[in-house]
N, C-alpha and C positions, 0 to 999 in steps of 0.2 A: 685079686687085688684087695687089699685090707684096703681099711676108710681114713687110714692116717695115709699112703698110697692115693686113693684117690682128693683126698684131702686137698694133698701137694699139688697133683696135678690139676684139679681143678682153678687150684688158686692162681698156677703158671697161667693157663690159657686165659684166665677170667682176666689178670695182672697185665700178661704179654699184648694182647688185643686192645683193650685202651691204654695202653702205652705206644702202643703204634700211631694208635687213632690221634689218642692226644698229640703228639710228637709232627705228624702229620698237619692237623689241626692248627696247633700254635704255630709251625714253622708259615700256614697259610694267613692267619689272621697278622701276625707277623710283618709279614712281608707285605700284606695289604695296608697294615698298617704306616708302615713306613712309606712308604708307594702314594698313601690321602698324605700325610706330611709334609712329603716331597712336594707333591702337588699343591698343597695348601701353601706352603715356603713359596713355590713357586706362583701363587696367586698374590700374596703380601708382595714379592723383589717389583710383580706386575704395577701396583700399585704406587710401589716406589720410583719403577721406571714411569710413569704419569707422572708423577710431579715432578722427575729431573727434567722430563720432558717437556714439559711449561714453565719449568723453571726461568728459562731467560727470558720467555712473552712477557710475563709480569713483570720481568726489572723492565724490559721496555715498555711495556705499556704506562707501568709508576712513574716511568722518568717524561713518554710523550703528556699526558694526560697533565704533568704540572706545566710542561712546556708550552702546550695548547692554550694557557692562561695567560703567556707573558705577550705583555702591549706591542712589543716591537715585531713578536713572530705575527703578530696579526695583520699588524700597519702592512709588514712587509710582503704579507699573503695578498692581502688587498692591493699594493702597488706590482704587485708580480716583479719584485725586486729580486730577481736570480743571483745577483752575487751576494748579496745578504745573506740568504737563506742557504746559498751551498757552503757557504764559509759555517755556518752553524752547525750545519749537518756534520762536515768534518770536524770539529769540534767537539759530536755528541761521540761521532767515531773513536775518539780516541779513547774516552770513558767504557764504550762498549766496542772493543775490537771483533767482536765475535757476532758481529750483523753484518749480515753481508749487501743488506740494501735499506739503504735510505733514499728515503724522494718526499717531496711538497707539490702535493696539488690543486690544483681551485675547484671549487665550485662545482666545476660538470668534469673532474676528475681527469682532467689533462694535467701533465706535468709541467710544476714550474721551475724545479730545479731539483739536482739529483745530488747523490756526494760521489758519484763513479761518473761515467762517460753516457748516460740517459741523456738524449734530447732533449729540448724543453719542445712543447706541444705536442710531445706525446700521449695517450691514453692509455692511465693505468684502470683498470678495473677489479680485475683478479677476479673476473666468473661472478662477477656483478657484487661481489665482498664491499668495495668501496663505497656504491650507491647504497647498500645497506646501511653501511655504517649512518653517510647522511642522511636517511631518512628515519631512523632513531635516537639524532642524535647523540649517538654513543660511542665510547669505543668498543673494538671490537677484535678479538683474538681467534684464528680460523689456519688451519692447516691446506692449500691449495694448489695444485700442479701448474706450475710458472713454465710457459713453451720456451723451447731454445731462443725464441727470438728476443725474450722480450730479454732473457740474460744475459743474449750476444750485443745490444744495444745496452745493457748495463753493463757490460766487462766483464761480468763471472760465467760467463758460459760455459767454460774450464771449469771450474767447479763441483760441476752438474754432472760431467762424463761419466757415465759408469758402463766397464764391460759388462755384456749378457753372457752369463757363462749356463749352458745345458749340461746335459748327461744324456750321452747316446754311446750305447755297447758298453755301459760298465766305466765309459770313460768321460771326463770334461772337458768338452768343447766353448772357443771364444765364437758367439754365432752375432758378435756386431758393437751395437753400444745404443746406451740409454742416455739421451742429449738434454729432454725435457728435466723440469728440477721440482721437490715436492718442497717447499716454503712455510716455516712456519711466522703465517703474515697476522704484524697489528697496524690497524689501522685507528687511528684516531682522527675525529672533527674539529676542528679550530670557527670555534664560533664569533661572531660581533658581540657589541655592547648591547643588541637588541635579540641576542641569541641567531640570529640567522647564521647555518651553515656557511662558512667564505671558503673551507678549504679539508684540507687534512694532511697529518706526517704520516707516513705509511713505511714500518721498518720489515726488514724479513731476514729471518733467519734459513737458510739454505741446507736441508738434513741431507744432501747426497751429501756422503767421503766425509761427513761429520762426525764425530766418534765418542762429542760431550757427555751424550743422556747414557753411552753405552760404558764408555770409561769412568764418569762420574757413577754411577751406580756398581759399579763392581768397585771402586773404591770401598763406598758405604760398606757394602756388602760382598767380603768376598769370594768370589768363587762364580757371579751372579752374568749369565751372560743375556745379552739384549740384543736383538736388531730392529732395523725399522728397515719396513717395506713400501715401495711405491708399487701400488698394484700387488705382482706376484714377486717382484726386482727388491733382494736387499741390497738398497742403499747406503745403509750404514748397521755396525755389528762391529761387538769384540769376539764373537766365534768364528775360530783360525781351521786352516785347513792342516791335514795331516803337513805339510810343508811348514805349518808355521805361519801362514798368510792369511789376513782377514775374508772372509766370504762374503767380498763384495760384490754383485752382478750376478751371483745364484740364484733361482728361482724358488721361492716359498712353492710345497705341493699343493697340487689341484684339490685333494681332497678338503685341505684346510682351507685354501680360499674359498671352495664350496661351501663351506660349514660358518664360514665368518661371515659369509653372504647371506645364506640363511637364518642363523641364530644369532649374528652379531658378536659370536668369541669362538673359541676353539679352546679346550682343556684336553691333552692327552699326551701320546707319545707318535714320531712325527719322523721322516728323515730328511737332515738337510748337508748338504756336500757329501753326501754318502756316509755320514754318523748318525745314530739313532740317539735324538734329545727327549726328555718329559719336559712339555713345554705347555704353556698360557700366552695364546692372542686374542687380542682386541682388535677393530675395525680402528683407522685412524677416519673420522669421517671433516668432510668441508662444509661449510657454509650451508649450504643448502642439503646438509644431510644424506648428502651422495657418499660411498665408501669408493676411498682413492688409496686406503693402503693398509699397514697393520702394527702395529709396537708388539712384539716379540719376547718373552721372558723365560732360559729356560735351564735345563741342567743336563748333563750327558747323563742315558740310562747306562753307561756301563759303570758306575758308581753306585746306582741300586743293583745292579745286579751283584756286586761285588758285596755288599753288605746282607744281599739276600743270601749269598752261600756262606758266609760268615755265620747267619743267624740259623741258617739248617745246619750246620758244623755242631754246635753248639749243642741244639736244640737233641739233634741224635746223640751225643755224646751223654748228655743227662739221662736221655731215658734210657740208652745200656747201663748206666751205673746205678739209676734205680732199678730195673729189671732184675741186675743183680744182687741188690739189696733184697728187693724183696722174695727172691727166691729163700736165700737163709733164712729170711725171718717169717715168710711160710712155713719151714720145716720146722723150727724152733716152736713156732704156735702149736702145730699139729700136732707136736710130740707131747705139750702140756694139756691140748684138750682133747679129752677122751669121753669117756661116759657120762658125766653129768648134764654135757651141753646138751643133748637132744632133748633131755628131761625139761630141762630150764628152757628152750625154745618153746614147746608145749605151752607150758605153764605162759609163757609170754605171750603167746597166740592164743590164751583164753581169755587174756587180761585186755590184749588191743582189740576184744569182741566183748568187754565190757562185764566180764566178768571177775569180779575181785573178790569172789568167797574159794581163793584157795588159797593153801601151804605148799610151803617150797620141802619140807620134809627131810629127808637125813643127807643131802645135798650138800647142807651149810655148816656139815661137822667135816673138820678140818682146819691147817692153814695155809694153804693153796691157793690160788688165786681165783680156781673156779669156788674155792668156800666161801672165800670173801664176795665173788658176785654174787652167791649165789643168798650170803646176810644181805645184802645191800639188796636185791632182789625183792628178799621178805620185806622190807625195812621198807621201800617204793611202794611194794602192795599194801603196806599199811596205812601209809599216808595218803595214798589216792583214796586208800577206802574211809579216812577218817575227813579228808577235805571235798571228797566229792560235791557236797551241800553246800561248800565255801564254792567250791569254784563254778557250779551256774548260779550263784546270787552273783559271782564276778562278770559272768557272760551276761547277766542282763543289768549289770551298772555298765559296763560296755557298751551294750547296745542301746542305751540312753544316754551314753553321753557320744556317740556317734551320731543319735536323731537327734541333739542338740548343735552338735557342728554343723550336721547338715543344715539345719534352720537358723542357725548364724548364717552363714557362707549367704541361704537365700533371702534372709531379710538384708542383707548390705546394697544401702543404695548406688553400687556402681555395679559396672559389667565386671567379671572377675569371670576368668577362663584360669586352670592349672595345667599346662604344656609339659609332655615328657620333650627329649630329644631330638626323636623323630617329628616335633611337630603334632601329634597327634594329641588333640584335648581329652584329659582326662576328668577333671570337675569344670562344670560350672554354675552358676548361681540362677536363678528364677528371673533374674533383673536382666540379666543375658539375653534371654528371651521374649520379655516383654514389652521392656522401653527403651532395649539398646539400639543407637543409630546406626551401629555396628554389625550387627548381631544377624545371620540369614536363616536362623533358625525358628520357623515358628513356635507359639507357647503349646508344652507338650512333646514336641518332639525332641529326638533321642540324638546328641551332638556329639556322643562318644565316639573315640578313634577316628572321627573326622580332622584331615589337615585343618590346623589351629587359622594358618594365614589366608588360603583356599576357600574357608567360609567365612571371614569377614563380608562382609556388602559392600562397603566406598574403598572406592581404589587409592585414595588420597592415603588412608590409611596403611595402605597393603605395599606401598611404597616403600623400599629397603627395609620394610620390617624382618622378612631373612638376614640380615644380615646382622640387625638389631639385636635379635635373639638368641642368634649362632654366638654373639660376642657377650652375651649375658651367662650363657649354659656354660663359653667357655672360661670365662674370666671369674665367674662369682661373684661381681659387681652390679649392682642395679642402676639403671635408667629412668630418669624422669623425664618427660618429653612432654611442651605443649604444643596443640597442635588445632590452626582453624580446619574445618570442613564443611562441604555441604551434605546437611541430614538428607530422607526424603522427601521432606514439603519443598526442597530449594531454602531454605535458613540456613544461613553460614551460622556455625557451633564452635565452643571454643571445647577443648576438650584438655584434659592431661592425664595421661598417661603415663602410670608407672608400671615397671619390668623390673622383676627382683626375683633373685636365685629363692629354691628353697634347701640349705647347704645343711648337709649329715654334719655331725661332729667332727670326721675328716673335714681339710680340707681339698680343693681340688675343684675340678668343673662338677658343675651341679647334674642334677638330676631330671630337677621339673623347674620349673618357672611361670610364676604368678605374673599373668598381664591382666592389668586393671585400667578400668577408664573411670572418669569421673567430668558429666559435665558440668564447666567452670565457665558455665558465658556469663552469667548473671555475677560471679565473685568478679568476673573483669570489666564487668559494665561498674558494679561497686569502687572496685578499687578506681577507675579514671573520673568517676566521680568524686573520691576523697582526691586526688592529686589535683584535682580541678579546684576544687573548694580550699586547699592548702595554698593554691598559685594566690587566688582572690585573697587571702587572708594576706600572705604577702605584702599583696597589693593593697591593701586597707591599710597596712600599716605604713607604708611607703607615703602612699598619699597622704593618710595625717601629718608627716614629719615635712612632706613637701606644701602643706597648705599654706605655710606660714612664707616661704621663701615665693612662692604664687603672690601672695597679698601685700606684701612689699612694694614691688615694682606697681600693681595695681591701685594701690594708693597715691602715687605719684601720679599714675597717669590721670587717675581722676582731681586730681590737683589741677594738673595744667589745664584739662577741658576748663574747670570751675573758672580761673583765670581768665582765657579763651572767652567764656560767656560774661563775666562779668566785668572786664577789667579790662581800657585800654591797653592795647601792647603797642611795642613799637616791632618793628619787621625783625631786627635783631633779636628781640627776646623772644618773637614766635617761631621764628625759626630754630631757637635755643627752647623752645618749648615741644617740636616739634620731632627735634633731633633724640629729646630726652624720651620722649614716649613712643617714639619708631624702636630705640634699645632696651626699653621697658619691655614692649609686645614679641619682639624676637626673643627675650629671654625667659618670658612666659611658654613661648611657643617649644623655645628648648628645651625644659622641662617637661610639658606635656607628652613631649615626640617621645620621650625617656623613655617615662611611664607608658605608653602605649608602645613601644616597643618590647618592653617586659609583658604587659598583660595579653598579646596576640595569644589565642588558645593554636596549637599546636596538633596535630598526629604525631604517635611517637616514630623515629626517620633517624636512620642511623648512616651519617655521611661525615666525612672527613674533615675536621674542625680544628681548627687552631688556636687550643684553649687560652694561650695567652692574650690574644685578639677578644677572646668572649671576657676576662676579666676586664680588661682596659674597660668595656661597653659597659657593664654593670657598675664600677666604681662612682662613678655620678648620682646614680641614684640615693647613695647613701651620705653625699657630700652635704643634702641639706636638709638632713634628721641630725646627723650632729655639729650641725654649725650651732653654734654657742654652747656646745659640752667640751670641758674639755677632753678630749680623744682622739688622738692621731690615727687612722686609717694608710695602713704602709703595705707597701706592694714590692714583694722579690720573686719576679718571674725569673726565670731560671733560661738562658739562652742558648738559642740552637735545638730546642726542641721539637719534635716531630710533633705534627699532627693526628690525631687518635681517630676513631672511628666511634662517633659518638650521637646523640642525639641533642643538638648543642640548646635549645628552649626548656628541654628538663631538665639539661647540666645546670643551666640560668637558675632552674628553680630553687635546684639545693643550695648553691651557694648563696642567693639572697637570704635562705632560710638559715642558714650558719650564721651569715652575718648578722643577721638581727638577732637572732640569738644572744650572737658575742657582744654589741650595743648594748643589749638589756642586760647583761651577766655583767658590766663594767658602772662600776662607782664611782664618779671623780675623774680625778687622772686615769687614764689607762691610752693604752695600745694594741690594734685589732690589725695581725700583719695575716696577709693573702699572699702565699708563696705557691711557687712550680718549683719542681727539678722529678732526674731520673733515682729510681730506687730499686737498682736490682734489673729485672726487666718490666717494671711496673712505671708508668709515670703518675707521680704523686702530685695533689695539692694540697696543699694544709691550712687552714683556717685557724691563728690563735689568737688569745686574748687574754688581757693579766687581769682577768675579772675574779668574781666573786666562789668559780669552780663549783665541782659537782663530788656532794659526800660518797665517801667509799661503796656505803653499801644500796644508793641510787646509782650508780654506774651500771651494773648488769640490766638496768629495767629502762635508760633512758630511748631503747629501741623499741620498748615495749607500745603495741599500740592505745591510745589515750591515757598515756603515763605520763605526768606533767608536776612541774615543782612551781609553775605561776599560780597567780594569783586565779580567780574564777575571772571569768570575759575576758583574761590576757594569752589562752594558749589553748587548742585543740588535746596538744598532746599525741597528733597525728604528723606531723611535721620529721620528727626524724623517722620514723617507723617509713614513711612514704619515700624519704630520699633514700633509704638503705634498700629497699624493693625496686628503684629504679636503679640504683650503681649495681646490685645482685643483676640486673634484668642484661647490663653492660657488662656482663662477665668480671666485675669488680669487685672490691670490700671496701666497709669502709669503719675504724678504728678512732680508737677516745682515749686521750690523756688527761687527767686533770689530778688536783690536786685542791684541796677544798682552803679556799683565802688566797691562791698564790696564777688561777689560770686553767684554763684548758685549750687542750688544742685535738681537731679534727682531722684527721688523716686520710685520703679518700685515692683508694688503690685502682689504677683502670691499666688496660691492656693496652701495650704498645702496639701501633698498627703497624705489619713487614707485607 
């Protein structure tokens, strides 16, 4: 056999073999691949089904929690006035058709009135859900097994029925029915004027034979199937039987109940009615953190299987067409190279052992292709041998500016770890080691290929960081996160934390990822100290403009004493003296209360506010700094607006601080109008004023910290810089128009609360 002969065949077997392998290979990573997708898709629908699935708590709990406020549901809690309260309840009924129990209880959670056929003096508790609620005063949203009785005394016990359907011999048996009902219950407390618990509304939504969270999410998504389980019994499911019938009263398998028992989910593939699904469960847990059932999310595997032999179809189909490609163009090679190449191997295997004093020789006479490798050949040995000298001065500029990053990286004063994929630390910094509150490695030891989240030290930290990470590697997006914790000595730390891709020129999920800490307790003790000092300056100026509307009425009253002491009266004028310095002292006193209602220093507390309500309360304060300017101060709140979720003593802050602003930016005549309305999905309020405005090229810098156009002792310069860090801190923005002679106006964008 000639060597063009073995040539060929060598190349067949060398060609054929990882064609196989490969073919093989890909059809497996493949198929696994689609198979994590699947699963992963199927992990998001899970997600999804959690929020359909609380979806309707929150409209009830939004709607009890304002109801719990109103004066008459309380008076009527307190009088145990049952037709009041069940007439209301029917009432809420109609807005939410989709509750199947309403009731109002007192105090020691006996019922006072139901909107079905519930007793009154009966005890609701719900596995002691109820006394929770009262003894937190909160509400409270909790999933719990409601027994047939207490249904059958509310009227839905019908409801609740579900057949138990088995599998014995290959076949499905009805072995009874499931009477009990799994409830998705909110309770809420209806407190007095002195906060004391009187009562609570308690609604429930009923998951047997319910089909919202399963139907609504295969809407969203479709294709997307869900069930909910009581126990091992689903209750509710858009997964149909080969008939075409929901699989209600079928038994979740033992092995997955076992496994949500012990690790609290199940991720895999599964059979339920005798179909095999790739499925995601979760424990549905109650109250007291007992597992009563499971939310279900899943896809039929006979869909991966069908796509898996699509993608082997395929996959074989290429590699015969290449197999036969490369057979021809093994022959066609063979036949052009002949004698030269063994010679030109040689010579190449003396050159990759570092020898570069040879000739390529009479090889490169020709025009051939092996001639032309074989100049290009010469032409390589030439230049290696003429760059030699160039290219280790380049290995050791290399290797100097690689001990220069590395001594960047270890002089940076925070923790910096570099994460490939798997989670395993590939760099990190000196700082890592020595002063990180994080960090379990001691100074000196060796952190490579250790799990990145596995050897943090506080668990505070280690908190959803998986999934933090996973959504960084996958997205290409970077995370900022502040976060308090407790170090080792017991000192609560503020910390912040950024996570950022490090992205190739592709784009696409990354590679590695830079997690950094950087402790910021001391920039956050600073900064509430500047918002602290901003509030008082406020408040300085406030009270100089109110000093003068104080000593008015103060003058009079010292009038009438002077009279009083010196001067007969008669009972008429002292009681007209008397009268006049009682509405003297009260308007003194009105004033003060203002002011000391603005200056209460606060924690920052983000609760549901009704910002029209908080202008009303500030507009006073400014009513007697421009009394005798002329300057109208107008107010267009905007009606029917929602309440935000806001922290309403630093909302206070900025707006005082706008306004005085706008005061001092106004000559003369002017007008300083404080509006609300919606914008988009934002609810805006805007501060303008047809003052004296702000030049073009101050505009980009008036955020800037201690950037100020007052005079020296009339402004920080800290003032906007501070309100635009708390509306940022609100998930807000906040925007500047002006126009220099004609006005500006403030714009301050916050999030709608749903």
């Amino acid at each position: 056999m000639n060597i063009g002969s073995k040539l060929i065949f060598s190349f067949l077997v060398v060609t054929l073999l990882p064609t196989i392998f490969l073919a093989f290979l890909t059809t497996t990573i493949i198929s696994s691949s689609k198979k994590d997708d699947a699963q992963e898709t199927i992990n998001h629908n899970l997600k999804a089904a959690w929020m359909q699935y609380y979806a309707r708590a929150y409209q009830m709990q939004y709607g009890m929690l304002q109801a719990s406020t109103e004066v008459y549901i309380k008076q009527s809690i307190i009088r145990k006035d049952k037709t009041v309260l069940k007439e209301q309840l029917k009432a809420w009924n109609k807005f939410r058709p989709y509750v199947d129990l309403w009731a109002v209880v007192d105090s020691k959670a006996i019922t006072i009135a139901s909107q079905n056929n519930l007793k009154s003096g009966v005890p609701l508790s719900f596995n002691g859900l109820v006394q929770k609620a009262f003894q937190k005063k909160k509400s409270f949203i909790s999933t719990e097994i409601v027994s047939n009785e207490i249904l059958r005394e509310d009227g839905i016990a019908g409801l609740a029925n579900v057949p138990l359907v088995t599998e014995k011999g290959g076949k499905l048996v009805n072995e009874g029915e499931l009477n009990d009902g799994m409830m998705l219950i909110v309770v809420t407390p209806v407190m007095d004027s002195s906060d004391k618990v009187i009562g609570a509304i308690i609604t429930g939504d009923l998951m047997n034979n319910d089909s919202f969270v399963s139907d609504s999410l295969a809407e969203s998504i479709p294709g997307s199937l869900v069930t909910i389980a009581m126990g091992n019994v689903q209750i509710a499911t858009n997964v149909v039987d080969e008939n075409g019938h929901r699989t209600i009263g079928h038994l979740i398998p033992k092995e997955v109940i076992s496994e949500i028992n012990t690790n609290l989910s199940f991720r895999g593939e599964t059979s339920i009615a005798q179909k095999q699904y790739i499925t995601a469960f979760d424990p549905i847990i109650n109250h007291d953190a007992k597992i009563i059932g499971s939310l279900f999310v899943g896809v039929p595997k006979e869909k991966f299987v069908e796509l898996q032999y699509r993608n082997i179809k395929a996959v074989t189909t290429i590699a015969l067409v290449g197999l036969l490609m490369a057979t021809g163009v093994a022959s066609f090679i063979t036949y052009m190279i002949t004698r030269p190449i063994k010679s030109l191997t040689k010579k190449a295997q003396l050159v990759s052992t570092g020898d570069l004093n040879i000739r390529v020789g009479t090889q490169k006479d020709g025009n051939d292709e092996i001639a032309d490798l074989a100049r290009t050949f010469d032409i390589m040995v030439k230049s290696l041998r003429d760059n030699e000298d160039r290219i280790k001065v380049s290995q050791d500029k290399l290797r100097q500016q690689k001990n220069l990053i590395e001594s960047i990286i270890n002089s940076l004063p925070y923790c910096l770890y570099v994460v490939e994929r798997n989670m395993s630390i590939v760099v990190w910094n000196r700082h890592a080691s020595k002063a990180c509150p994080v960090c379990n490695c001691k100074e000196g030891e060796d952190c490579s290929n250790l799990n990145f989240v596995v050897h943090l030290a506080n668990p505070e930290i280690k908190r959803g960081l998986y999934e933090v990470m996973n959504s960084v590697f996958e997205t290409g997006s970077g995370r900022t996160i502040e976060q308090k914790i407790t170090n080792s000595e017991g000192k609560v730390i503020s910390l912040r934390i950024s996570i950022f891709p490090i992205l190739s020129e592709s784009s696409g999920p990354a590679d590695y990822v830079v997690w950094m800490a950087e402790d910021i307790t001391k920039n956050k003790e600073i900064e509430a100290s500047i918002i602290s000092s901003e509030k008082l300056a406020a408040i300085g100026q406030l009270a100089a403009g109110i000093a003068h509307e104080v000593n008015n009425p103060l003058g009079g009253i010292l009038n009438c004493l002077y009279n009083f002491k010196h001067k007969k009266l008669t009972e008429a004028r002292k009681a007209e003296y008397l009268d006049f310095m009682e509405e003297g002292i009260k308007r003194v006193q009105n004033i003060v209360r203002q002011l000391l209602d603005f200056s209460q220093q606060h924690a920052p507390e983000l609760r549901l506010t009704d910002v029209n309500i908080m202008i009303e309360g500030i507009i006073p304060l400014f009513l007697h700094i421009i009394k005798g300017k002329d300057i109208r101060l107008v107010k267009k709140l905007g009606q029917g607006l929602p309440s935000i979720f806001a922290d309403k003593h630093q909302m206070e802050q900025i707006l005082v601080n706008l306004i005085l602003n706008a005061i001092q930016a106004v000559d003369g005549e002017g007008v300083i109008e404080v509006s609300t309305r919606f914008e988009g999905n934002w609810y805006c309020i805007l501060v303008s004023d047809n003052g004296c405005g702000i030049a073009a090229d101050n505009l980009p810098k008036i955020f800037d910290p201690f950037f100020t156009t007052k005079g020296v002792g009339k402004g920080t310069g800290l003032g906007l810089s501070v309100s635009r860090g708390i509306i940022e801190r609100h998930k807000g923005r906040i925007e500047v128009e002006s126009q220099l002679g004609k006005g500006t106006t403030f714009k301050i964008y916050l999030p709608i609360a749903v």
